[in-house]
C-alpha positions as CSV (number, residue, x, y, z in Angstrom):
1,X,111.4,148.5,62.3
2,X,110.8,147.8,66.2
3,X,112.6,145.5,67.5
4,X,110.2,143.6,70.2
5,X,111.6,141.8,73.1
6,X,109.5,138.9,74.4
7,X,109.9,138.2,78.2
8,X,109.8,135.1,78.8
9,X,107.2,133.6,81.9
10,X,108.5,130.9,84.7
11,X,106.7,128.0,83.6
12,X,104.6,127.9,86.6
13,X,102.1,130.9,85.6
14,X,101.0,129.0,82.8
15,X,99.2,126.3,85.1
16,X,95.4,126.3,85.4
17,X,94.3,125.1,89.1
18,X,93.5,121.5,88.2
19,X,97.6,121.4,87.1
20,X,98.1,122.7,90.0
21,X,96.3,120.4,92.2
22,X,97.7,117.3,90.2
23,X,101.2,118.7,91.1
24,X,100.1,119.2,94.5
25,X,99.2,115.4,94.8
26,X,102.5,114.5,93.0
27,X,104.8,116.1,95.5
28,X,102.4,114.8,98.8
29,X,102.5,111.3,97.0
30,X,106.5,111.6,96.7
31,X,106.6,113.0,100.0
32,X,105.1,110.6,101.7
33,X,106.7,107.2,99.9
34,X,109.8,109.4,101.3
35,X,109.2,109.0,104.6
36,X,107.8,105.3,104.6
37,X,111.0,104.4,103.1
38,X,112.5,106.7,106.0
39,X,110.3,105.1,108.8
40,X,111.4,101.7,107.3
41,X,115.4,102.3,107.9
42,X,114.7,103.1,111.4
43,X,112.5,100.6,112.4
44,X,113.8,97.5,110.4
45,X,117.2,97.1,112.8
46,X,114.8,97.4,115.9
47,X,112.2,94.7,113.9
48,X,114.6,92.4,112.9
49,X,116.6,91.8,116.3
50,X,112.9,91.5,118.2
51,X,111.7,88.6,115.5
52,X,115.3,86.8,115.5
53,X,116.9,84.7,117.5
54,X,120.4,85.7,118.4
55,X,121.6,82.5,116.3
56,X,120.1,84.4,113.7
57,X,121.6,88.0,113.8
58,X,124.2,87.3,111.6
59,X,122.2,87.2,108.3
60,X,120.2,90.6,109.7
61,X,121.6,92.6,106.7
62,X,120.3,89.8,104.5
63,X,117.4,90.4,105.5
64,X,116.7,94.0,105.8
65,X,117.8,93.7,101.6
66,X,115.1,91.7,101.6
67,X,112.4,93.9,102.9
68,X,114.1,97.4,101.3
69,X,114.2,95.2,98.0
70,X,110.9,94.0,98.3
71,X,109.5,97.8,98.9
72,X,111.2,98.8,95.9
73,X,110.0,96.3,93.6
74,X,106.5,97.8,95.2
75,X,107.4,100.9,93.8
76,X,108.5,99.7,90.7
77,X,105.9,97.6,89.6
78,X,103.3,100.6,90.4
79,X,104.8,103.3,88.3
80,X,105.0,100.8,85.6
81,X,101.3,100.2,85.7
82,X,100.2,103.5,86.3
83,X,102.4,104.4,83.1
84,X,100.5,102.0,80.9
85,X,96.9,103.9,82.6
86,X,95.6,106.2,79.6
87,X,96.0,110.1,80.1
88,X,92.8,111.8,80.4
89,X,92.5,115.6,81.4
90,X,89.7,116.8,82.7
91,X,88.6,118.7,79.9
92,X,88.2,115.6,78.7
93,X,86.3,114.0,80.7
94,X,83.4,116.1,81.0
């Protein structure tokens, strides 16, 4: 009896190029939310003390919550829509 050793493949050479190209656009789309969320810390500071008054600085932190809060529930209420989307491959769709 022969005993047969099956070698295992990294999970990435069983992906046709449409898989590919879907996880291409997942990784730009999460790259990109990334750095809006980046470019948001850095500017809001700036943002806020040019649209207050100085009687106003006080509740700055207030406000960036606000906006970081508000950018999140963007986020949030996305992914929760696109999860209720039907999955369709292409295979099926032709």
């Amino acid at each position: 009896m022969t005993d047969t050793v099956a070698t295992a493949q990294p999970w990435y050479r069983a992906l046709n190029r449409h898989q590919w190209n879907i996880l291409l656009a997942a990784n730009l789309g999460w790259l990109f939310d990334g750095f809006e969320l980046y470019a948001l810390f850095l500017t809001v500071g700036p943002a806020m003390r040019a649209l207050l008054d100085p009687a106003q600085y006080p509740q700055i932190p207030a406000y960036i919550g606000t906006v970081v809060a508000i950018t999140l529930l963007g986020w949030g209420s996305a992914a929760s829509s696109a999860a209720c989307l039907p999955i369709t491959s292409a295979a099926n769709a032709r």
